[in-house]
N, C-alpha and C positions, 0 to 999 in steps of 0.2 A: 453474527456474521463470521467471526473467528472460527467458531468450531467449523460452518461447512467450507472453511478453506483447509482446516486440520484434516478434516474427513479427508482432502482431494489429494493431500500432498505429500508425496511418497516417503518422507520421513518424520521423523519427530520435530512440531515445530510451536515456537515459545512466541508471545507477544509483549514485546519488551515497553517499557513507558517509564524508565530512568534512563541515567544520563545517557546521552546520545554516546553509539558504539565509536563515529569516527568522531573524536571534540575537536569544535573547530568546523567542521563542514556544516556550511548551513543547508539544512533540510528537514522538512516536517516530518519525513519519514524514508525509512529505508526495508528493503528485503535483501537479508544477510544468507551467504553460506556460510557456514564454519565447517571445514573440512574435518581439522583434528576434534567435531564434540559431535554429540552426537545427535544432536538437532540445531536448524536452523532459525532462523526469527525473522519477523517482522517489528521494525523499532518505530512506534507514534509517539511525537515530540508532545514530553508528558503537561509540556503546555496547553496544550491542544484537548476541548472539551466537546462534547456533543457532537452536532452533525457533522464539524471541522474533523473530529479526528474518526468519525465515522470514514467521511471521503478520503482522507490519507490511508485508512485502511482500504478501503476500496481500491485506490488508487496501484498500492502494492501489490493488492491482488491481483488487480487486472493484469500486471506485470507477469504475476505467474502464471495465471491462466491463459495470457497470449502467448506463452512460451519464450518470454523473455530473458536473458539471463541473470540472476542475481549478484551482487559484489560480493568479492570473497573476502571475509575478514582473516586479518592474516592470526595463526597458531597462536604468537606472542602480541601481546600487545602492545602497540608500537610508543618507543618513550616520550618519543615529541608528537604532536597532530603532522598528520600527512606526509610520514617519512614511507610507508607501505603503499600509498595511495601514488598512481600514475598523476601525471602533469595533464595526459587528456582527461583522467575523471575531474581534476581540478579545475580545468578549464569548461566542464561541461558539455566533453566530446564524447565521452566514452558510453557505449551503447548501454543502455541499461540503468543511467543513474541520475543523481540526485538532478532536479528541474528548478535549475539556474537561472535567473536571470540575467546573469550577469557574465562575461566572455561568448564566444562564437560559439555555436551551435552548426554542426553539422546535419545534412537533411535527416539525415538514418537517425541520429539523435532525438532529433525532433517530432520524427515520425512513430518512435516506440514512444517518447512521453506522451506525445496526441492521442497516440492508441491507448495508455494506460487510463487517462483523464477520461477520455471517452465511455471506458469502462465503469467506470467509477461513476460518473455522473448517472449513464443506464443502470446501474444495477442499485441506484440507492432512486432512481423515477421508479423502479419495477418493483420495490420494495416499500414503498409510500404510497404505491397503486394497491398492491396486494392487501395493506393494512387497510386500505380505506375502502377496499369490495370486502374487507374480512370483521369490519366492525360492529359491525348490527347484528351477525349470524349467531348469536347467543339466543336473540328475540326473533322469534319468526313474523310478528308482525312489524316492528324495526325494519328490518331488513329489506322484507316486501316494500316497505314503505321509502328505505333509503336508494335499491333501485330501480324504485320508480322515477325518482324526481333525476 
């Protein structure tokens, strides 16, 4: 799934699964700008195995595919957790970020992580469909036979 997000996205971009870019912010995953490098990333909390960190990548994506904005990590990296980070990403306000449980959620907020999840969920139905019309086509009598039933 990585590569055709690589293929779409207009710069160079890294899929990271060590420690987490901002420490301290709990999130399964983030999609990062870095201005001063020269490619951006996608970070999957390297916890996270199988179809979990499949949907955390989906879920990023969707972000970029619905034109959402990514967080900027800042040039340097910051000496303490969350001295570069706003108080509304902290809180859970700010458009585009990590899906909090926890503090208020404004509707805009709520309504880009809906639409990311949403994504994620369709595009890993459309890819568990597509495996399973695509499995038998090695055997033409398999296949006949798988959709039939």
């Amino acid at each position: 799934m990585f590569a055709a997000i690589e293929e779409r996205y207009p710069r160079p971009l890294e899929l990271l699964r060590g420690e987490s870019p901002l420490p301290g912010l709990p999130a399964s995953g983030l999609w990062l700008t870095r201005p001063d490098q020269e490619s951006d990333a996608m970070w999957v909390d390297p916890g996270l195995n199988g179809a979990a960190a499949v949907h955390v990548l989906a879920h990023e994506a969707g972000h970029f595919f619905l034109g959402h904005r990514p967080i900027e990590l800042p040039a340097t990296p910051p000496p303490e957790p969350y001295e570069f980070v706003s108080a509304d990403f902290l809180d859970g306000c700010l458009l585009g970020r990590t899906r909090s449980q926890e503090g208020p959620h404004d509707p805009e907020y709520v309504e880009i992580e809906n639409q990311a999840e949403a994504f994620a969920f369709l595009l890993r139905k459309r890819a568990d469909q597509r495996a399973r019309d695509t499995r038998y086509q090695s055997d033409p009598l398999l296949h006949r036979l798988h959709r039939a039933l």
